[in-house]
N, C-alpha and C positions, 0 to 999 in steps of 0.2 A: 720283425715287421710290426710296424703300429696299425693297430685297428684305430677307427674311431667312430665310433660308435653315436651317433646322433640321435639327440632324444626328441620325438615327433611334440612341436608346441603343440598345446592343449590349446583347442577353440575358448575366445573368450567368451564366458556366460555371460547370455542376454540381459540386460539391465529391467529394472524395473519400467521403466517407462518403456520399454521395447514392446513391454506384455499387455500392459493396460489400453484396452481398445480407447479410443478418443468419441467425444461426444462435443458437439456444438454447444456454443451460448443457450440458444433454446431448448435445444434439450435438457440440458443443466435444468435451464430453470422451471422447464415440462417437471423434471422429477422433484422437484419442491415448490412447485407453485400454488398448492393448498395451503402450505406452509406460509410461503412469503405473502399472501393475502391474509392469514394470520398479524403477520409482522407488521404489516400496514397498517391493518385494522389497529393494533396497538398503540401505532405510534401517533393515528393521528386520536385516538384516545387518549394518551397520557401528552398529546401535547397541548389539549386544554390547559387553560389561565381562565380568569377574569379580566385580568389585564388584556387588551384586546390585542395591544400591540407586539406580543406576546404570541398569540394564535396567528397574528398575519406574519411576521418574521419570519416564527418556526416553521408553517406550513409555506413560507416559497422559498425556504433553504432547503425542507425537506421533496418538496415536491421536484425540484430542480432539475431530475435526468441520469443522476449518477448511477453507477452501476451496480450500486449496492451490492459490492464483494465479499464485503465483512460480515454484515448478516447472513450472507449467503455463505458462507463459511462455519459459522455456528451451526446453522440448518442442516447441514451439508457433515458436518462431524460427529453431529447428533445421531443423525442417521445411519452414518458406517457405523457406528461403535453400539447400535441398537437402543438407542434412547426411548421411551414411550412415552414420556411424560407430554406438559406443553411449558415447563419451564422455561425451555430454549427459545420459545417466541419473546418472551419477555427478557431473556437475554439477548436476543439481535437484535431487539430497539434498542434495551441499554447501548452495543455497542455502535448503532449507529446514528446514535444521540451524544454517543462522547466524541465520535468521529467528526460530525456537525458540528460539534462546537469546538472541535479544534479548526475547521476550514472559517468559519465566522474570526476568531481570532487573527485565525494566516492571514486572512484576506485585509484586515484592519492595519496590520504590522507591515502589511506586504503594500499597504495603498495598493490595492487590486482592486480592479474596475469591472473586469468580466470573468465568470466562469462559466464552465458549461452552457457556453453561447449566449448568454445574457448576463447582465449587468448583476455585481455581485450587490449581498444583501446592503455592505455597507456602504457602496456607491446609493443603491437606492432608499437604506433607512438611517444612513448615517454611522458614523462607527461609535458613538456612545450605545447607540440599540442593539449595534451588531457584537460590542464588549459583554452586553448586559445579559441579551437572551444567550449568549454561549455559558454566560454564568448560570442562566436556567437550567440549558439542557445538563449541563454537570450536574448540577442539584437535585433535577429529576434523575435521572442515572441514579445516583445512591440511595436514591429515596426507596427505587424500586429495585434495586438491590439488596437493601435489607427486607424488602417483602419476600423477597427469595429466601430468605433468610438461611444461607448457605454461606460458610465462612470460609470457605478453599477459593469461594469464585469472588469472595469479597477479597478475601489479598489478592487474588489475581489481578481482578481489574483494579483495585485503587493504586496497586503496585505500578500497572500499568498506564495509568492516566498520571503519576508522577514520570516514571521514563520519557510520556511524550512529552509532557510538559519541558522536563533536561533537553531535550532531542532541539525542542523549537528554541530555544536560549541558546543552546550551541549554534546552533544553523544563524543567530544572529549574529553570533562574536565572530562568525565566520565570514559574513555577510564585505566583502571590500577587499576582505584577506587572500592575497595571492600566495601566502606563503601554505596555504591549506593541503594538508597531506591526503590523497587517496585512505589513507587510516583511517585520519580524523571524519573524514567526510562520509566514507562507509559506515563510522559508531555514530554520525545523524542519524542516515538515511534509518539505521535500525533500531536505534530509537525515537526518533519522529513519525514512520513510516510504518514500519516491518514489527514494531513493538504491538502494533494493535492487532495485526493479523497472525503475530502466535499467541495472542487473549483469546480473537477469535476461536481461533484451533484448538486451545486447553480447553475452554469451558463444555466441550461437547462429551469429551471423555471425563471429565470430572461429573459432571450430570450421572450420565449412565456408571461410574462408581464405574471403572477403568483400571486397572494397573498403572503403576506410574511409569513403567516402558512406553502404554501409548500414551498418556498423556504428555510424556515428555517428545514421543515421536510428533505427535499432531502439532506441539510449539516450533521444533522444530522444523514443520513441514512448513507451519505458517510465518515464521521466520525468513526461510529461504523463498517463499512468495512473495511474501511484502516487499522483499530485496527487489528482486527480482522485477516485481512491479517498479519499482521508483527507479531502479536503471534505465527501464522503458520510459516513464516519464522524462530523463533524462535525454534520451536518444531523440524522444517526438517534438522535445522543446528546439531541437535543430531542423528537423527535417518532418514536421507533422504538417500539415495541412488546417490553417485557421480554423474552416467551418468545421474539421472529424473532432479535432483537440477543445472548440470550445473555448479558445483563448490565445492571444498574441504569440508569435513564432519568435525566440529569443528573448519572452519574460525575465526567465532566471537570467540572463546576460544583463539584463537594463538592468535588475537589481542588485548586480552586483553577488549575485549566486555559484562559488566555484566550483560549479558542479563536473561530475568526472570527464565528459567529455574535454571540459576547459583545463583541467589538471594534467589528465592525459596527454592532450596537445602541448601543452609548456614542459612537462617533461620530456616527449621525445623529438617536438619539433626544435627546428633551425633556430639562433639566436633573434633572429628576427622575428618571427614566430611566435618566440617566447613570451621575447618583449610585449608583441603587440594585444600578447592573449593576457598577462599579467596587467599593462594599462587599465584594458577593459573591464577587468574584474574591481580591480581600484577606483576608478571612477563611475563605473556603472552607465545607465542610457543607450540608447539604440546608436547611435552613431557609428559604432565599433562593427554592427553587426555583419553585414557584408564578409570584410577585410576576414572577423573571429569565422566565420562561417566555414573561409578557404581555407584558413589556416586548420581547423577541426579537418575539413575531409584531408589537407596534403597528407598529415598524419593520422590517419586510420582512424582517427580516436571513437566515431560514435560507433564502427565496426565493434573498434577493442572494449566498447562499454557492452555493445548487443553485445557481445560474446561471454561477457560476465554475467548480465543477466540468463542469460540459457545457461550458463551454468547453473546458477543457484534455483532456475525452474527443475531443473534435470536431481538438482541436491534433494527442489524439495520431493519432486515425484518418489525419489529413494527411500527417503521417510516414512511413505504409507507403505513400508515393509510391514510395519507391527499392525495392521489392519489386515482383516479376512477380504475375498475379494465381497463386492457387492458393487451394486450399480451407483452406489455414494465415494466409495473410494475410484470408481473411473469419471465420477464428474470432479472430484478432486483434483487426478491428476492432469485433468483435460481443463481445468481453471488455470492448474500453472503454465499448461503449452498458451492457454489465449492471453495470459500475464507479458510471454514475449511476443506474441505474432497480430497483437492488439496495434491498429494505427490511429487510433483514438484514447 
């Protein structure tokens, strides 16, 4: 006689993110909000000129509404990893002064009219001013980087302000191209995107003099957010609502942007489908929009992109393994759940 002998599956262990209790947007920003009034205080400190035009640019690109993640990321890593200095204030302006002057540029390259609900800098100061002060906030950025005078966070970020720099040049050779791979368009979004919020992430454990386990966990964490973020910008540019998004339903379609939803639909939709999603991408303009719209839901596609975004929130929550618990690493990981569940 044969026995057989069955071996009881072992329950799978709970994930990280299963453990870490969640915390809201204000709460988040309840637990650094001394901090980020710091960081303000900074920014609009170093965003004096004598040039006046200068002060008026920077201060209504910076004032503008954005959610300021990035800094809040710095603040935010500083804290898990027990930082005490106040270097880190002067490094979330840096990084949200290199981030500024990358959206002045997009916006110039992109002939973009409106962001965050109002008209963008270079609709209303023209895009010679809007090329010039993006050239500022870079300039200031290094300036007050070597008053840090810390050389781990100087290759970091200069390292990094070259990647996004790659990042935006590719996303333009990309720009019409139907033949654009799910590959290629994933190494933009990570380096135009997802490069600046694992700078964000490094520099909090490099301050506090960190092992390089977390400081490579925390690039990591801020990697798989940044992702994770731009998937969702991808998703809300089909299905967002004008007034939450701050900006036209179907941009990236007009410009000619093969973003994954559009990839994903030419890959698994009908020949027809295919066709009509590749057209679109080639010629660019709202015309298309409608028609691409059906064609993205017949084929699942902005599902199959949520679903890659919640992965890489879920990748990044995994990350803050190499972190102790504290009430910084559950607003951490409660950033990456509002990265996907964000509708704005």
């Amino acid at each position: 006689m044969t026995l057989n002998h069955s071996i009881p599956s072992m329950p799978e262990a709970p994930s990280l993110s299963d453990q870490i209790p969640s915390m809201d947007l204000n709460q988040i920003r309840d637990l650094i909000a001394d901090d980020m009034k710091a960081v303000d205080d900074c920014i609009c400190r170093r965003l004096q000129s004598p040039v006046v035009l200068i002060n008026q640019l920077g201060h209504y690109i910076i004032s503008s509404g954005g959610k300021r993640l990035r800094p809040m990321l710095v603040l935010l890593s500083s804290g898990a990893c027990g930082y005490r200095g106040t270097q880190h204030i002067e490094l979330a302006a840096v990084i949200e002064f290199i981030h500024t002057a990358t959206l002045l540029h997009d916006d110039v390259v992109d002939a973009s009219e409106m962001r965050r609900g109002r008209e963008t800098a270079n609709a209303r100061f023209g895009n010679e001013a809007s090329v010039l002060v993006g050239d500022f906030l870079y300039s200031r950025s290094f300036e007050m980087m070597v008053e840090i005078g810390n050389m781990r966070i100087m290759e970091i970020l200069s390292h990094t302000t070259s990647t996004v720099a790659e990042g935006e040049v590719m996303q333009l050779l990309n720009c019409h191209d139907a033949d654009t791979t799910e590959e290629r368009y994933m190494h933009v979004i990570q380096s135009k995107t997802a490069k600046l919020f694992d700078a964000a992430g490094r520099v909090g454990p490099v301050l506090a003099e960190q092992p390089e386990a977390v400081i490579q966990g925390l690039a990591a964490y801020g990697m798989h957010l940044g992702t994770a973020f731009q998937l969702i910008d991808d998703v809300l540019d089909y299905s967002g609502e004008r007034d939450e998004m701050g900006k036209n339903m179907g941009d990236d379609l007009a410009e000619g942007k093969p973003t994954l939803p559009l990839i994903h639909a030419m890959r698994v939709g009908n020949e027809a489908d295919a066709a009509l999603v590749r057209e679109a991408i080639e010629k660019g303009g709202r015309d298309y929009a409608e028609r691409v719209l059906a064609a993205i839901q017949a084929t699942d596609s902005i599902e199959y992109t949520r679903k890659m975004a919640e992965q890489e929130a879920d990748n990044a929550i995994e990350a803050l393994s190499v972190l102790p618990e504290s009430p910084y690493r559950d607003a951490m990981a409660s950033l990456a759940r509002f990265s996907v569940g964000r509708v704005y």
